[in-house]
C-alpha positions, 0 to 999 in steps of 0.5 A: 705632129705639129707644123711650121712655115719658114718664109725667108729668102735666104735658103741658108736660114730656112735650111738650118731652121728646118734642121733644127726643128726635126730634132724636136719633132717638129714638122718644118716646110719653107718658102723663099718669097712672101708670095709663096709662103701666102700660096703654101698657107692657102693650100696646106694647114701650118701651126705657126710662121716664122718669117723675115722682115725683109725679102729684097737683097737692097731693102732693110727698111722692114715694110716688106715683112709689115706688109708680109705680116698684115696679109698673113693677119687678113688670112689667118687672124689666129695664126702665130708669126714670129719676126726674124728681125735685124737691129735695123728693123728692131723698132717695126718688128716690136710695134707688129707684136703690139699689133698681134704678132706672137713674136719676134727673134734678132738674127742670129738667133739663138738655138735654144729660144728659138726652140723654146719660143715655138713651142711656147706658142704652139702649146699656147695655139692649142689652147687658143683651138680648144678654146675656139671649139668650145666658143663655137659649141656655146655658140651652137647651144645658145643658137639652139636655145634661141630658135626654141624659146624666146630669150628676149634678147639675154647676152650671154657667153657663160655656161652658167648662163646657158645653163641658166637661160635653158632651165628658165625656158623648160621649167616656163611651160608649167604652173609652178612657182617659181623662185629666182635667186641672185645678188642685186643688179645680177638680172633676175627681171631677166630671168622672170622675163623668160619664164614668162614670155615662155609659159602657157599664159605668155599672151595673158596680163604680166604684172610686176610689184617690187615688194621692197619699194613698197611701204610695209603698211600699204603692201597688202592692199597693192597686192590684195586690193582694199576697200574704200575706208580700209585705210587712211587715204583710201577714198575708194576701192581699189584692185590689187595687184593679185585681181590685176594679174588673173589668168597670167603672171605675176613677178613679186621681186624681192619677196624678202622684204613682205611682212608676216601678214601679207606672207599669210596671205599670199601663202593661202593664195598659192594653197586655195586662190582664194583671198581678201581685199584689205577691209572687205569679209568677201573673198574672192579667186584669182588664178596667178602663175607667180614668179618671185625673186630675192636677194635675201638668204630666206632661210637665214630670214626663216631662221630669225623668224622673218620669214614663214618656212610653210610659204619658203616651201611653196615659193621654192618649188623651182629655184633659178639661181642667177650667178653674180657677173663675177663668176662669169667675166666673159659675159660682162665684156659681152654685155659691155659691147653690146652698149655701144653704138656702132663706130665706138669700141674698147681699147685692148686695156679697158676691156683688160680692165672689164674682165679684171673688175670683180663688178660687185653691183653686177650688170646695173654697176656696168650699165653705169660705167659704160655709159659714163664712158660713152659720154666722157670720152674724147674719141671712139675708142673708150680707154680705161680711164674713161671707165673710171673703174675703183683700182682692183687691191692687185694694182698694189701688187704690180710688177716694177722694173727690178722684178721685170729685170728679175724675171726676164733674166730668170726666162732668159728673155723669153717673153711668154714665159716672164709674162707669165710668172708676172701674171701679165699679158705679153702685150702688158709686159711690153708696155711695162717695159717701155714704161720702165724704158728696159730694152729685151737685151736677149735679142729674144721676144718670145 
């Protein structure tokens, strides 16, 4: 049975409350100062707060309840409070919802909101505890992870992720080829990364090649080598990437763009290890772990030709595929965090913002917003302008006043519940509501 505190001075109002809420199954226990209620919340475990705003027969100014607020807040950062306010504390008791509290109530309340509100919030508080669980089981996971294998430092809070990070650093210890897969920008070097630094030849030679920065026709001879003549330009003979990588691994980032004749060739290294400098008959050995990558859909490319499907098979004998940052938003405000230096942060709407954003140039599109951010803004805290983000297509689709009115009408002033139907945060609907200069004329902020 879920458990409320009732912290007023006023025994008429903790008894009534009380009342009421044994009809709805609600366990209710009071406290008549605000010292009592802190002691009562130290000692006992309660669902949510409902206290006043003021405690001093000759006192309506509200600093009692702010102060009573930002103890309860210190104690218990996650712990719904909902304000019992007058008209005269009205203005306080909404700039304390904009600080974090769950709500506020004018006295006298109504019954039916009341009830309505609590339980609102208790069902929202779960929510919150079962979330809370399921952060600190990611968390022991990636902790695990982290003693195990070394991830070099990869930010992440998404089970795709986790997932991810864990099948990079089990599948490292073998030789196989490894195929990582994923949009541009999504972190495949950081996957390779992985891999490598948690194989059997981590101390050995890393060499990395970017087929798709590299002109087509000097391709083969940067990754096999040549021979001084075996092309225009090449005065003298030269190592290829292959020789440079013997007895560690080497990374060969977007494979797609490698033409037929090199893919011949590296296919007969991943068969025999054997291959050719470019104009040379002599054949020589090298023994690669190889990890390639790709942005392409291969078997799209197999299909037009492009792509030879003996080397695909090869290639894709362990395949790491890593999601785009649109199917885990919780890791781009991860990573947006981790750019800041210490003393910066987001405001509550930009970081609304990195969460909203589809990002479709993944981590690379973010480092860049950020970093604009860091430069441009005028404080510490980083808005959402500063982000300078493209307007998402929903923005056209932003609730204006009449549909406010409509919906808080339709809630019978229940915040949480409007907010809800508008696909806002209550925090957001508050601001839409001073924007608009609408007043909750229920009495009720739930």
């Amino acid at each position: 049975m879920p458990k409320i505190l009732v912290i007023d001075d006023n025994v008429s109002v903790c008894e009534a409350i009380e009342l009421l809420f044994s009809l709805h199954d609600i366990d209710t226990d009071s406290a008549q100062s605000p010292q009592e209620g802190l002691d009562m919340l130290a000692g006992d475990h309660f669902d949510l707060v409902i206290q006043d705003m003021n405690f001093s027969a000759d006192t309506t100014s509200g600093e009692e309840g702010a102060q009573l607020f930002r103890d309860i807040r210190q104690a218990q950062p996650d712990l719904p409070v909902i304000l019992l306010t007058a008209w005269t504390n009205l203005e306080m008791a909404v700039g304390l919802v904009k600080s974090g509290a769950a709500d506020y109530l004018s006295k006298p309340w109504d019954d039916a909101k009341l009830v309505a509100t609590v339980r609102n919030l208790l069902q929202l508080g779960g929510l919150a505890r079962e979330n809370r669980k399921l952060h600190h089981q990611r968390q022991t996971r990636r902790d695990k992870l982290a003693r195990e294998f070394d991830l070099g430092g990869l930010i992440y809070d998404s089970d795709a992720m986790q997932e991810l990070a864990s099948l990079a650093a089990r599948v490292a210890r073998s030789d196989l080829p490894v195929l990582i897969t994923g949009p541009n920008g999504a972190g495949k070097e950081l996957i390779a990364d992985i891999v490598q630094r948690n194989s059997a030849v981590s101390d050995a030679a890393y060499v990395k090649v970017n087929a798709g920065a590299l002109p087509s026709e000097l391709m083969e001879a940067e990754l096999f080598g040549a021979e001084a003549g075996a092309y225009t330009g090449a005065n003298k003979a030269r190592e290829g990437r292959f020789e440079a990588a013997d007895g560690g691994t080497l990374f060969l980032d977007e494979i797609g763009n490698l033409p037929l004749a090199g893919q011949v060739k590296l296919l007969r290294v991943l068969q025999t290890g054997e291959f050719d400098r470019l104009g040379s008959t002599r054949t020589r050995k090298a023994r690669v772990r190889l990890i390639s990558a790709t942005n392409a859909d291969l078997p799209a490319l197999m299909r037009e030709g492009r792509f030879r499907e003996d080397l695909y098979y090869r290639l894709n004998v362990i395949e790491l595929r890593v999601p785009a940052l649109c199917e885990r938003p919780e890791d781009a405000l991860l990573i947006a965090r981790s750019m800041l230096p210490a003393g910066r942060g987001f405001s509550s709407e930009a970081e609304d913002a990195i969460l909203a954003y589809q990002w479709p140039g993944n981590v690379r599109e973010l480092r860049n917003h950020v970093q604009r951010a860091l430069l441009l803004a005028a404080g510490d805290l980083i808005g959402v302008r500063d982000l300078d983000l493209p307007s998402p297509k929903r923005e056209a689709a932003e609730p204006d006043a009449k549909e406010i009115e409509t919906a808080l009408k339709k809630h019978n002033g229940v915040i949480a519940n409007a907010a809800r139907e508008l696909g806002l945060s209550r925090q957001a609907l508050y601001r839409r509501m001073e924007k608009f200069g609408l007043k909750d004329s229920s009495g009720a902020g739930a």
